[in-house]
C-alpha positions as a Markdown table, in Angstrom:
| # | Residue | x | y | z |
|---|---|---|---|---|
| 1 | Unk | 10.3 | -13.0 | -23.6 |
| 2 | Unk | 11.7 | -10.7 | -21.1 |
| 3 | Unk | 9.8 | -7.5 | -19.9 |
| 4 | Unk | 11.2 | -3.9 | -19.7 |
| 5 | Unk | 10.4 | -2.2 | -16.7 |
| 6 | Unk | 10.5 | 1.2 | -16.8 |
| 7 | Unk | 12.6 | 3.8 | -14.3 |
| 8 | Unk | 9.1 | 4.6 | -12.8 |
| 9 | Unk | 8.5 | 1.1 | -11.8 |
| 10 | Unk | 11.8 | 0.7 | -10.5 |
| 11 | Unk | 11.4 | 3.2 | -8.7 |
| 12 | Unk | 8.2 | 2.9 | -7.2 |
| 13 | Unk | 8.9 | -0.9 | -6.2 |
| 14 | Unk | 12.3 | 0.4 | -4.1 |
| 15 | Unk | 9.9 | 2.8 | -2.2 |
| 16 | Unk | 7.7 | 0.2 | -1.8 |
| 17 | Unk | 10.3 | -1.8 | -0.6 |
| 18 | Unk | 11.9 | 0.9 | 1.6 |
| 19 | Unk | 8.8 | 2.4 | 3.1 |
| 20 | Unk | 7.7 | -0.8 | 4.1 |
| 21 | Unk | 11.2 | -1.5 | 6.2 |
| 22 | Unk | 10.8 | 2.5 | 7.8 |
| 23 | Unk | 7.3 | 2.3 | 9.0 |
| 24 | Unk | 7.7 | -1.4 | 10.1 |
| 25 | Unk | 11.1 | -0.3 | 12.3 |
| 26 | Unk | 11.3 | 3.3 | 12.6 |
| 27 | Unk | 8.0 | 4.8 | 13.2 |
| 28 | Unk | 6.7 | 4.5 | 16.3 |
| 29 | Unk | 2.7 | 5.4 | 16.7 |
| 30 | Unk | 0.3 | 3.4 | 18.5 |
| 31 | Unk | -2.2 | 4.3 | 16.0 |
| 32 | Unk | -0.6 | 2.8 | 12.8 |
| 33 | Unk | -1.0 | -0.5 | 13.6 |
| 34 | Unk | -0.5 | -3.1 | 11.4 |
| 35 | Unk | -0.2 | -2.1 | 7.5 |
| 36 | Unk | 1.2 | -3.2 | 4.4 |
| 37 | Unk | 2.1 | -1.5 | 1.3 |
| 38 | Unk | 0.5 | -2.8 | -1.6 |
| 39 | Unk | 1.9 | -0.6 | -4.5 |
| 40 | Unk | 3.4 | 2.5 | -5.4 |
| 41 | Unk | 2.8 | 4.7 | -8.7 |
| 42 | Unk | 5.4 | 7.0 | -9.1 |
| 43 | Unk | 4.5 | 10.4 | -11.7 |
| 44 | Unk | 6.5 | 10.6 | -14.8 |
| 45 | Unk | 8.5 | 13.4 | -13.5 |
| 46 | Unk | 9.2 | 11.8 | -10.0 |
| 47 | Unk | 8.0 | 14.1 | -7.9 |
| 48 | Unk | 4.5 | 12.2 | -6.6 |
| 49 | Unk | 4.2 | 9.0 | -5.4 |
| 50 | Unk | 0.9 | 7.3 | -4.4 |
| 51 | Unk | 1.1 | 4.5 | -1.8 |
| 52 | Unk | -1.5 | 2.3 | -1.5 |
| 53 | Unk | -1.8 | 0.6 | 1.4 |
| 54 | Unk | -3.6 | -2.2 | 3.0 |
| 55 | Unk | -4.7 | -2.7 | 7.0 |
| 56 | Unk | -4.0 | -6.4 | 8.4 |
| 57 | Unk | -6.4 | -6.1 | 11.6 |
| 58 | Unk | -10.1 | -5.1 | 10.1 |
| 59 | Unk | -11.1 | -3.2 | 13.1 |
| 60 | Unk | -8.5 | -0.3 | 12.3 |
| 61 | Unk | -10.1 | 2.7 | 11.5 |
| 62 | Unk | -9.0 | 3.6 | 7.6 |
| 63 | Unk | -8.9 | 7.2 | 8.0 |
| 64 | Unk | -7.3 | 7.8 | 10.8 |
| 65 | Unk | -4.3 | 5.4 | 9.8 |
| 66 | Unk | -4.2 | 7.8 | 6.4 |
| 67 | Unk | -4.2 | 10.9 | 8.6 |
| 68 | Unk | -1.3 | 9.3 | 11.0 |
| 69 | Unk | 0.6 | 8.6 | 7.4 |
| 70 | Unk | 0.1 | 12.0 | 6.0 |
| 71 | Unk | 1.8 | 13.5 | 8.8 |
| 72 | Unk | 4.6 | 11.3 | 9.0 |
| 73 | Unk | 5.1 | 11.7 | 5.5 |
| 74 | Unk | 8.2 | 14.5 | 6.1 |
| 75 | Unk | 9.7 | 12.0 | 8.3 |
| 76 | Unk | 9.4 | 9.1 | 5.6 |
| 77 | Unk | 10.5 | 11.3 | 2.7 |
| 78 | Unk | 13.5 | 12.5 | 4.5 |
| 79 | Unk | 14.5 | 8.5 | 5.7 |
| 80 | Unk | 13.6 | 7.8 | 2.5 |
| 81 | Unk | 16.1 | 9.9 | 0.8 |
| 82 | Unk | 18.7 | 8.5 | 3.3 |
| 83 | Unk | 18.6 | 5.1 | 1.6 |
| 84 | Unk | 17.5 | 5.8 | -1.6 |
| 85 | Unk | 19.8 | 7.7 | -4.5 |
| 86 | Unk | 17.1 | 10.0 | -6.5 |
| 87 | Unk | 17.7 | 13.7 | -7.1 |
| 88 | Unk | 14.5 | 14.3 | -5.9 |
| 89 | Unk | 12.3 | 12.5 | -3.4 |
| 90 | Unk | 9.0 | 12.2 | -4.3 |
| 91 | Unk | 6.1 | 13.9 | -2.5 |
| 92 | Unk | 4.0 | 11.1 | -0.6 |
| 93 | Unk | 0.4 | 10.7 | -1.4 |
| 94 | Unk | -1.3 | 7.8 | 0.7 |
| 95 | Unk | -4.9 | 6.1 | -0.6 |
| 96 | Unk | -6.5 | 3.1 | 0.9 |
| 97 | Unk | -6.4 | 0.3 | -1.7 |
| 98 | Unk | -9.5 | -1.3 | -1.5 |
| 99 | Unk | -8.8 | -4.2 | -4.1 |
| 100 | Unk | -8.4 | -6.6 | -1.0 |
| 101 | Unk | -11.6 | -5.9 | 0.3 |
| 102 | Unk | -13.1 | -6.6 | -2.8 |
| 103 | Unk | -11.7 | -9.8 | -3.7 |
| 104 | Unk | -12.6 | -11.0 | -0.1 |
| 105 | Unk | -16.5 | -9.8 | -1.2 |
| 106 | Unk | -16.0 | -11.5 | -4.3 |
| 107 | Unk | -14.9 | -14.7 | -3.0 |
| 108 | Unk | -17.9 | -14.8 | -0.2 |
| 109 | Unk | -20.8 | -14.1 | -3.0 |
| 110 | Unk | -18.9 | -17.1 | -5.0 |
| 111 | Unk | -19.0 | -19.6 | -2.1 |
| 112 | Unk | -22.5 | -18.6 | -1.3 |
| 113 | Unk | -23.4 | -19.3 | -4.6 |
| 114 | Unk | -20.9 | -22.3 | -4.8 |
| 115 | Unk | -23.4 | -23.5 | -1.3 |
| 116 | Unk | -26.8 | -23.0 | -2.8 |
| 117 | Unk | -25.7 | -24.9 | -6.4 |
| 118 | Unk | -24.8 | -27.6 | -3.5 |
| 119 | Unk | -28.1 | -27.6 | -1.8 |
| 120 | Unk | -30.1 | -27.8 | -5.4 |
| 121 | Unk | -28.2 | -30.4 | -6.3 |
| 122 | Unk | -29.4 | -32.6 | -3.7 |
């Protein structure tokens, strides 16, 4: 069965896609460091867009990397609209996405309890 995607999904995964190529090779701050975007929701109307992103080195401070994004985010809009084809350009809204930090807490209580079975058992 093939699924329909809708213009909101398209177009959130060619800002994903896009923003992800700017801030890896056009934005230069020290204090970004090393992040990844996770996913993009675009508004029915296409003028928002939430990016979630996600940090690679743990030590980064979250909060400081969201307040480095939200000022860039004139600079990524406008490179944005450069390679991307929409009337308008959506307005940026950035948001930690903490579902990797989750499934990493998940998967640590599950080998800990995975261990303890093991040490019942013999």
């Amino acid at each position: 069965m093939v699924q329909e995607f809708s213009r909101t999904q398209r177009v959130g995964g060619q800002i994903q896609r896009e923003l992800a190529q700017i801030i890896q090779q056009e934005l230069r701050d020290p204090r970004l460091g090393l992040v990844t975007i996770s996913a993009v929701e675009v508004s029915k109307d296409m003028t928002h867009a939430k990016v979630f992103i996600t940090l690679m080195n743990p030590e980064q401070d979250v909060d400081e990397t969201l307040k480095v994004l939200k000022k860039a985010s004139g600079f990524l809009r406008r490179a944005l609209g450069k390679r991307i084809v929409l009337r308008v350009i959506p307005e940026l809204h950035f948001a930690y996405d903490r579902s990797l930090d989750e499934g990493m807490r998940v998967s640590a209580l599950l080998d800990a309890v995975a261990a303890e079975r093991e040490g019942d058992k013999e």
